[in-house]
N, C-alpha and C positions, 0 to 999 in steps of 0.2 A: 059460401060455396066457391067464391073465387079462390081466394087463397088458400082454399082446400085442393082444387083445381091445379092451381103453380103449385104445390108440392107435391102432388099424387098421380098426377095425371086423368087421364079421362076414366081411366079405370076404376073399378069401386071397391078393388082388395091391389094393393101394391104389389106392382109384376118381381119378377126374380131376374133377371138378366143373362145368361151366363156369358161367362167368358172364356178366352179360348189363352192358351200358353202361346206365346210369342219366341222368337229367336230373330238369330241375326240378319237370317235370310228375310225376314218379314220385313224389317228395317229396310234390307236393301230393295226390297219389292216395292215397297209403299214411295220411297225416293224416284225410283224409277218412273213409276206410274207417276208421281206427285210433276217429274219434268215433263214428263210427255204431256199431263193436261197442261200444262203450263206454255207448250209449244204449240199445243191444237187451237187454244182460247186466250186470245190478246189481252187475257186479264191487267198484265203490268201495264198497261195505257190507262188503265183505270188508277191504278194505286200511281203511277205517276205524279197522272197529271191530277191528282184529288187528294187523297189523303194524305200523303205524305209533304206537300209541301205545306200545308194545313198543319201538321204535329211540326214541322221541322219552324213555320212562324212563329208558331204557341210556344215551345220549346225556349226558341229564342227570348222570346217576351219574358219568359219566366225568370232563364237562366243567365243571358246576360246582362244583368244586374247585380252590385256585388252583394247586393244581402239574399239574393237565390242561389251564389255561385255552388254550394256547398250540396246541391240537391241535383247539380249538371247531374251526374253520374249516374242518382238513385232513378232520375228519370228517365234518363235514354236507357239504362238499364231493365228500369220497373216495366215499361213499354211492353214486356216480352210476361208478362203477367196477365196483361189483360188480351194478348194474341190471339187465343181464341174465339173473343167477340170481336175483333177486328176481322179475322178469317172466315166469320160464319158465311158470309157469302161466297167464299172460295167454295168452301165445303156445298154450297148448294147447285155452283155450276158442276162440281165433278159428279153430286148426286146427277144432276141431268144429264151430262156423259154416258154416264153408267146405261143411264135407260135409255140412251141413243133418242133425248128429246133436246131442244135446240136449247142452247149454250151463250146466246150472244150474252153481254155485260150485263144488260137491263136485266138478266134474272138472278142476278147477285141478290137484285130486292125480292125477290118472292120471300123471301125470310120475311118479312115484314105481313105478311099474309099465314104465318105459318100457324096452328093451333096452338104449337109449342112455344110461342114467343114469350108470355106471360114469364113464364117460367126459365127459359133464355133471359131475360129482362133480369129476373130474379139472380139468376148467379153471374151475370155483369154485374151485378150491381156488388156481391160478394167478391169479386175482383177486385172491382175498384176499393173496395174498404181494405182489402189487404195491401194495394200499393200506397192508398194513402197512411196504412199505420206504417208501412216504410218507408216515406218520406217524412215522418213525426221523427220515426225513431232514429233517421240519418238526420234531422236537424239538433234532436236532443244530443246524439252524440258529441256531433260539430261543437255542440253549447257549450259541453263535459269541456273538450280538449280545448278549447280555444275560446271559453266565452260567450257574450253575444257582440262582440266585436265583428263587423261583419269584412272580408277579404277587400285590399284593395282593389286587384285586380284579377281580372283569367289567368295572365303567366306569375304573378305572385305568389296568388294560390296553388297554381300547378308546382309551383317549387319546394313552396313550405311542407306542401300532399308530401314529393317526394323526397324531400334530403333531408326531413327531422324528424326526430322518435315520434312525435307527437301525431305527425305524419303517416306514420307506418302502422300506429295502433291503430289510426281511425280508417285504414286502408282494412287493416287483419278484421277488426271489429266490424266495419258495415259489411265487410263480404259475409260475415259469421251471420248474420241479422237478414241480407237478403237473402241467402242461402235457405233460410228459415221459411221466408215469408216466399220467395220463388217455389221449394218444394212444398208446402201446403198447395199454393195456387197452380201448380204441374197435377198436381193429386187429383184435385177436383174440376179442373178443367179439360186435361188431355182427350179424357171420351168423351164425358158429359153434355159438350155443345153438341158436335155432330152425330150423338143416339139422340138429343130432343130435336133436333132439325128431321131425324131420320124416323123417331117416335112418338108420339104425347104421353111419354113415360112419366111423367113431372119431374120437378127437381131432384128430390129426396131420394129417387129410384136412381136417377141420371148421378146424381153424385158418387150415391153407394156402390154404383156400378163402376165409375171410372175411380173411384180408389181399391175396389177390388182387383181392376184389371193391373195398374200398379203392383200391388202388393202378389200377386200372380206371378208374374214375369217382372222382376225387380231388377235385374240386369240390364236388358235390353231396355226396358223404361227411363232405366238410369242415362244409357246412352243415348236413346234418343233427345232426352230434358242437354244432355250435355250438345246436342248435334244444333239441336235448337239457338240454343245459349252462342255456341261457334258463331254458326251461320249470322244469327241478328247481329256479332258483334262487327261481324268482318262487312256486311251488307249497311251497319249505320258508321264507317270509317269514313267514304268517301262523300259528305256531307248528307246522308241517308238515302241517298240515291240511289245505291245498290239493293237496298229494301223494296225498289221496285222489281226487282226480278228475285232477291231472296224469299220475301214476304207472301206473295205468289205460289212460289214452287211449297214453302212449307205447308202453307195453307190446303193445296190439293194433296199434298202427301200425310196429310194428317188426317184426311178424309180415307186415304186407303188402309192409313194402319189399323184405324177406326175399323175398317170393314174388315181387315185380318184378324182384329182385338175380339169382336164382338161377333157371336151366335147371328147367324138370320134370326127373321122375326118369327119366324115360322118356330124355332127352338126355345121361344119364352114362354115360362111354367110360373104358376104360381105359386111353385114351392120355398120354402124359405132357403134362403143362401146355405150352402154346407162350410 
């Protein structure tokens, strides 16, 4: 009955969702709102001074060694796959916002209290198998072009990356491969976290639902997966320390697209998706 539970929700016939057509303006509304909670709720004190130097030591331990160097990229890159469960607590302060109930950091963890967590648990955990098949797949690569010879160093490698054929495939190639495994993991995560924070829809609903909203409004989706992608890249330049105000602002603004993506509760049927 658990695991019927994590995929179904509380419910005992699988709800229907609906979703709503998005534009540009949604985009631009949800950013808005995403910086204002981000100026009203000292959240980046949090991501500061915790998680981020936390992924930036792990990071290091991995990467700078020359038989990880070849996985720097898929990492800091892959980061922005599992963003969703990294943000779930963003999304739970701006839920408390919303309802004009109190904001401070500590209720980042009510998530941990939430009916929905099983099943939250459940598609982190589907995240993470998607970035670990693309850090396989950017090692197998690396293997292809170069061996198991491992880099001698960080700027050897950054050199060979850039000035040799061999270089420029495995550049074309692993963008082609994360592109792959990013857009699966944009698909089933962009609404799915914050409708089970907001629902005990179970997984299986909360999935089907944020690949419909996708598949919906594919434009503006696209854009946003692209706004995303910018921002993390430009927020992990200055040794990731701009993640503390990037990661933040995403996190509350993906909680309002959420709420422009997705029907009230009040609008869920249980008729089957059209």
């Amino acid at each position: 009955m658990a695991n019927f539970h994590v995929l179904t929700g509380t419910e005992v016939t699988p709800t229907h969702v609906p979703v709503r057509k998005i534009g540009l303006v949604d985009l631009k509304e949800a950013v808005e709102k995403g910086i204002d909670d981000f100026m009203s709720m000292p959240t980046h004190l949090a991501f500061l001074g915790l998680i981020y130097p936390l992924f930036g030591v792990g990071l290091g331990a991995l990467t700078f060694t020359s038989n990880a160097l070849p996985l720097l990229f898929p990492l800091v890159s892959g980061f922005a796959l599992i963003g969703p469960v990294a943000a779930i607590g963003l999304y739970e302060l701006s839920r408390r916002r919303e309802l004009g109930q109190d904001t401070s950091v500590a209720h980042a963890f009510d998530v941990l209290r939430s009916p929905a967590l099983p099943s939250i648990l459940a598609l982190g955990a589907v995240l993470m198998v998607i970035l670990v098949l693309w850090l396989f797949a950017a090692r197998a690569l690396y293997e292809a072009l170069y061996g198991a010879v491992a880099p001698e160093s960080y700027t050897g490698f950054l050199y060979e990356v850039l000035t040799t054929r061999q270089g420029w495939v495995m550049i074309l190639l692993g963008h082609a491969i994360g592109f792959v495994c990013a857009a699966a993991a944009f698909s089933i995560g962009v609404i799915s976290f914050p409708l089970l924070l907001d629902r005990d829809v179970g997984a299986i609903c909360a999935v089907q639902t944020s690949v419909r909203a996708v598949l919906t409004s594919p434009g503006p989706m696209v854009l946003w997966a692209a706004i995303i992608a910018g921002l993390l890249m430009i927020g992990s330049a200055p040794l990731l320390v701009g993640l503390a105000v990037v990661m933040p602002i995403l996190g509350h603004a993906s909680w309002h697209l959420y709420r422009r993506t997705v029907e009230p509760a009040g609008a869920i049927s249980n008729a089957p998706p059209i």
